[in-house]
N, C-alpha and C positions, 0 to 999 in steps of 0.2 A: 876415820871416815873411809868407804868406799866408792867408787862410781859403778853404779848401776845400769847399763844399757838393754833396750828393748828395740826389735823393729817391729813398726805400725806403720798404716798407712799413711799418708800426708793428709785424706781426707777426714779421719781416726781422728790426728793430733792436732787437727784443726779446728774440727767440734769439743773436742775436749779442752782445750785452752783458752777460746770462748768461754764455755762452762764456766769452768774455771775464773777464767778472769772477772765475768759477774758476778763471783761470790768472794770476789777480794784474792785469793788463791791463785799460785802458780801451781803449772803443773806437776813440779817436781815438789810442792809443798801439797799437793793433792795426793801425788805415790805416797810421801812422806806417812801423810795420816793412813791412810789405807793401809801401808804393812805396818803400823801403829797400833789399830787396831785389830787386825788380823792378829796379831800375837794377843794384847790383850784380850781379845774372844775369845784364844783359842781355834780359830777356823776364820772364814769370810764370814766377814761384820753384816752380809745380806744372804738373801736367796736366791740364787741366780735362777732367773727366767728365762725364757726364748721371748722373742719378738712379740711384742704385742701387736692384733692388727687396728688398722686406723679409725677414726670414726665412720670414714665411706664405705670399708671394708663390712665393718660390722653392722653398718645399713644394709646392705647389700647383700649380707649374712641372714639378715634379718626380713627380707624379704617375700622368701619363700613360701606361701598360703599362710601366712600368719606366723608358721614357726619361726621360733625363735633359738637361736646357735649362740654360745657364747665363748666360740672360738674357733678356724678352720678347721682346728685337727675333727671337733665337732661333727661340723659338716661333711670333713673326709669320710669317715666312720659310715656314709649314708651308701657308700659305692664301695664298702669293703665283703 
């Protein structure tokens, strides 16, 4: 066995150990599975995305004379 360290923020490892903890899971039994499957996949076991925006966001996105954006970068696109 080895010890594994990382720094994250205090705010990071506190929404994730929440997380975590309502799924029965620590968060080092959460790394656990993660580099688990990471090998068995072959790569990361998702598709990392950037930030989704919120529902208010996307009202608000959505506002515009009817058109409809389904995502900022979207709407950026409009002033490029």
């Amino acid at each position: 066995m080895v010890t594994l360290q990382t720094r994250i923020s205090d705010e990071l490892k506190a929404q994730a150990d929440n997380l975590f903890k309502d799924m029965g899971l620590s968060t080092t039994d959460a790394v656990r599975l993660f580099l688990t499957q990471c090998v068995n996949q072959g790569g990361l076991p998702f598709q990392p995305t950037g930030k989704q925006p919120n529902r208010y966001t996307l009202e608000a996105l959505n506002e515009d004379g009817g058109k409809s954006y389904q995502s900022v970068e979207e709407l950026a696109g409009l002033w490029k």
